[in-house]
Phi, psi and omega in degrees: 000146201237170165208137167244172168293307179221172182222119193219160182256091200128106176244023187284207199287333191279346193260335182261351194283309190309331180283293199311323173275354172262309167315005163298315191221012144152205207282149183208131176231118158268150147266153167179145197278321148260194179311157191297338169262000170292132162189168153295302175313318184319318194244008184308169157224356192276293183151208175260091166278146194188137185280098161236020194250134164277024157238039159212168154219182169325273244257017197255298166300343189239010174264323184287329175281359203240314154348265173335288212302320192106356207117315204266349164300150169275106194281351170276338121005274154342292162271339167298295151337303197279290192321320186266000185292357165253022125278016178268275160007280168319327197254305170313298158011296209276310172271041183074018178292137185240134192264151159292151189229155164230154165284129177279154133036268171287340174123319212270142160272150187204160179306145164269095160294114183244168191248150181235196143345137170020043175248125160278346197198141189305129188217325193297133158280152168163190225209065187069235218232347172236057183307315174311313187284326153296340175274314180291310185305312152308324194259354160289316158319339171281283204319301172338280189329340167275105188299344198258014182263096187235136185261118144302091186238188212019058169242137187222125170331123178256316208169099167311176182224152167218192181283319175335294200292333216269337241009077167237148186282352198300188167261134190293118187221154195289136160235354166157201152219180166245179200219143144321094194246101179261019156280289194293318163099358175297147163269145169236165179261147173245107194250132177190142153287336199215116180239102177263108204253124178194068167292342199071192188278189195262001231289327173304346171299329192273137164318299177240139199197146170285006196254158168313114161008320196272337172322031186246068194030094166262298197251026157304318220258319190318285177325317195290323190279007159272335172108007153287157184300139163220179222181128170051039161289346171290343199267064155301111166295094178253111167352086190307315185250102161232189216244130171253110140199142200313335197276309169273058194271014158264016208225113176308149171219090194321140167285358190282348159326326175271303193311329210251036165093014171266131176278141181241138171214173190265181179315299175340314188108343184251178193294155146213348151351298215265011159258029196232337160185163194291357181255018155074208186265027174268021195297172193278183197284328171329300176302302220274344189281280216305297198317306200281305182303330210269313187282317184301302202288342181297301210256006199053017173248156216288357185212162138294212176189145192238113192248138170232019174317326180295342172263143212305128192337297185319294175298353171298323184262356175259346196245355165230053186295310191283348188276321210268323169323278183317333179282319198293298183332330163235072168057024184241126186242103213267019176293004174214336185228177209250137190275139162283062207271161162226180159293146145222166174268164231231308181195148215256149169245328157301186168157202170302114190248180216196155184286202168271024164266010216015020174291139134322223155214041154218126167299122187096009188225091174248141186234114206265130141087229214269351186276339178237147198253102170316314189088019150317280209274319163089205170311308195239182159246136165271134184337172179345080150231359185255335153297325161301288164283024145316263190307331159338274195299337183281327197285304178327292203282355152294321192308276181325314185269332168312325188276322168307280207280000232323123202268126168097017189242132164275183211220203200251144203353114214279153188276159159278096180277122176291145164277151173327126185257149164250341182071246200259351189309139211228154171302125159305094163259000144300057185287318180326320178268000184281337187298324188278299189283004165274337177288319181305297184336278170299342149305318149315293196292335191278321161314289204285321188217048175265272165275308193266157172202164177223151190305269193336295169322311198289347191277316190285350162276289158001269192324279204270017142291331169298307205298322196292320167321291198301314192298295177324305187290325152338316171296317191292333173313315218238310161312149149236145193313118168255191199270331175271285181345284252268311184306311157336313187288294173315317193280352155298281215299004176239316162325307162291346172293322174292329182303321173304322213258337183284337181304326213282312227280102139315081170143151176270114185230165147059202173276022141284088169232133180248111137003300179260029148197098181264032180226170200274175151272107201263333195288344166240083189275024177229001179308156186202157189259021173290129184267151175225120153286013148228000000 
């Protein structure tokens, strides 16, 4: 058994910000299941919103988020965020993050600030077109620097352990996990009073999705089979613009694309946003997700299309240099021609929930950035907001568990941690059906529980995601574990959370749209879908 002060789960923008601020205060083990730069943050590209303009303010940002959201943000959430993100900002800053900058006015440089979706005012900060890759990569270079900092890499989290699963009656609280070491094939015990899970999102439940290989609620699902709350997994944010073609079916097409004048038009040529709302194609994603599925399934044709041609090459390629790359390679050069896009899913806005502190309701567990539902994001995520609570929310929740946990104060009695058992479990030569049932899986949800949705779909997805839990868990008993197991075994169990939750919302809210109730529940607008297994 190895023990640290903390543990955080996650090397994205929350995970690694959160080991710099803990490192502060004693020994720290990031986990990450791949390499250390595999994330959702890696590949984000649009940027950072954040009031750093004397043309925005606090209440101008938390008013376009509390918009976005449906009804379901939580304002104090809200405001606590917007408010503190430009001293979060500042602090990337210090630690070498380079924002693009312009000459103002007066001669002095200030951020180029660009606009997305459903911002009332130029706010996103970034880095061309690979804002994430400039923030994780700057802050993995921090984080190497630090001796009291050890990077786990291909190790993956299997299961906290608390006092509960252990059966002590005391209040249930985190005592570490346990983790896969998938060079070696060993299971190890990981011992901390303060655990931080900040795995990122689910994208991977979906066939098609902008997200990495690595996206598969891990630590959604980890947290729920510990017995935490999990809450508004029905709201799947799905991405209005990934560039549709067979070589590139992961490939983002940013929204700061639109913000800087890119128009969606059909096979025809012409716009059609605005008949679908007056801002046209900066309408929020929800919407503009619905529109662009509603004119392909309208016109039968397999895509839309997003044209920024009319503008001048040079700024096309300076302010979108890796999208304008990633386009020639299969042959779209999009400085003359209109890129082919559809929706995929892109970010889960529920998830485990937590306070504006990422705490949980197991003491010693807090969970950062797409794995926890703050009650930031509401019904919808408003555009680059979810790296701002990132860096928030990682800095609160050290704050937050030094003041619970305190290192070097005892705490109540120390637990007996049993070692990893494998028991009679036998070596897997059957990958195929773990293979088969990941396929199933993700097909069911891109059919059944996708942008548009219906009671029927979602119940006929139910019925066969149980059968699929029981194959799995079977699988999990009788097999000893790899990296393909333990991801399957997460993505049923966060695929049903999501079904589950979508079954509950009698109403069309957010990024929750039905058939069979296409209207808001207006008597209850602050309703939420939160599940408690205990």
């Amino acid at each position: 058994m190895v023990e640290f002060d903390f543990i955080i789960v996650g090397s994205g923008a929350a995970g690694l910000s959160a080991a710099l601020h803990a490192s502060e205060h004693g020994r720290v083990a990031v986990l990450t299941k791949r390499g250390a730069l595999d994330s959702n943050s890696n590949w984000a590209q649009g940027g950072i919103a954040c009031v750093t303009s004397e043309m925005d303010s606090v209440e101008q940002h938390v008013g376009d988020t509390l918009i976005a959201g449906a009804g379901l943000c939580h304002e104090e959430a809200v405001r606590t965020i917007v408010t503190e993100g430009p001293s979060r900002i500042a602090e990337l800053v210090q630690w070498g993050v380079s924002f693009d900058q312009r000459e103002a006015a007066d001669g002095h440089l200030e951020f180029d600030l660009t606009k997305e979706g459903g911002h009332s005012r130029r706010r996103v900060l970034h880095a061309a077109d690979a804002t994430g890759k400039e923030i994780t990569e700057k802050l993995l270079h921090t984080v190497r620097e630090k001796k009291n900092i050890h990077v786990f890499e291909n190790h993956f989290a299997i299961d906290l352990i608390t006092t509960g699963k252990l059966g002590y009656v005391s209040e249930d609280r985190v005592l570490g996990l346990y983790v896969l070491n998938e060079e070696t094939r060993e299971v190890i015990t990981m011992r901390s009073d303060r655990v931080i899970l900040a795995t990122g999102g689910c994208g991977r439940v979906y066939l098609y999705t902008t997200n990495p290989r690595v996206a598969t609620g891990d630590g959604v699902a980890m947290a729920w089979r510990a017995g935490a709350s999990v809450a508004n997994m029905e709201f799947i944010q799905f991405h209005p613009t990934c560039l549709y073609h067979p070589e590139k079916r992961s490939f983002l097409i940013t929204e700061a694309m639109r913000g800087e004048g890119a128009r969606l038009i059909g096979a025809d040529g012409k716009e059609f946003m605005q008949q679908y709302d007056p801002r046209g194609s900066l309408a929020p994603r929800d919407i503009v997700a619905r529109a662009i599925d509603h004119q392909i399934k309208r016109t039968g044709g397999p895509c839309v299309y997003l044209d920024i041609s009319h503008k001048p090459a040079d700024f096309i390629t300076s302010h979108f240099p890796n999208i304008h790359k990633a386009c020639l390679e299969v042959g779209i050069d999009i400085t003359r021609h209109p890129i082919p896009v559809v929706p995929a899913a892109h970010y889960q806005c529920g998830g485990v929930v937590t306070d504006v502190n990422g705490a949980t309701r197991l003491r010693g567990l807090c969970a950062v950035g797409e794995v926890g539902c703050t009650g930031l994001h509401g019904a919808n995520r408003l555009a680059s907001n979810s790296l701002l609570e990132c860096l928030v929310i990682s800095h609160r929740s050290v704050e937050h568990l030094l003041r619970k946990m305190p290192i070097g104060k005892t705490h109540e009695q120390e637990h007996a941690i049993p070692p990893w058992q494998s028991g009679e479990a036998v070596n897997n030569d059957e990958l195929v059906v773990i293979y088969h049932n990941w396929d199933e899986i993700r097909r069911l949800m891109w059919d059944y529980v996708s942008i548009v949705r219906t009671t029927k779909r979602l119940q006929r997805a139910a019925a066969r995601l149980r059968n699929l839990k029981r194959e799995v868990q079977e699988f999990y008993w009788n097999f000893r574990i790899t990296s393909e197991l333990l991801e399957l075994r997460n993505l049923v169990e966060t695929a049903s959370l999501i079904v589950e939750c979508a079954i509950r919302r009698h109403e069309s809210r957010g990024l929750h749209y039905t058939l069979d109730y296409p209207e808001k529940d207006e008597a209850r607008p602050a309703s939420d879908t939160t599940l408690r297994r205990f």
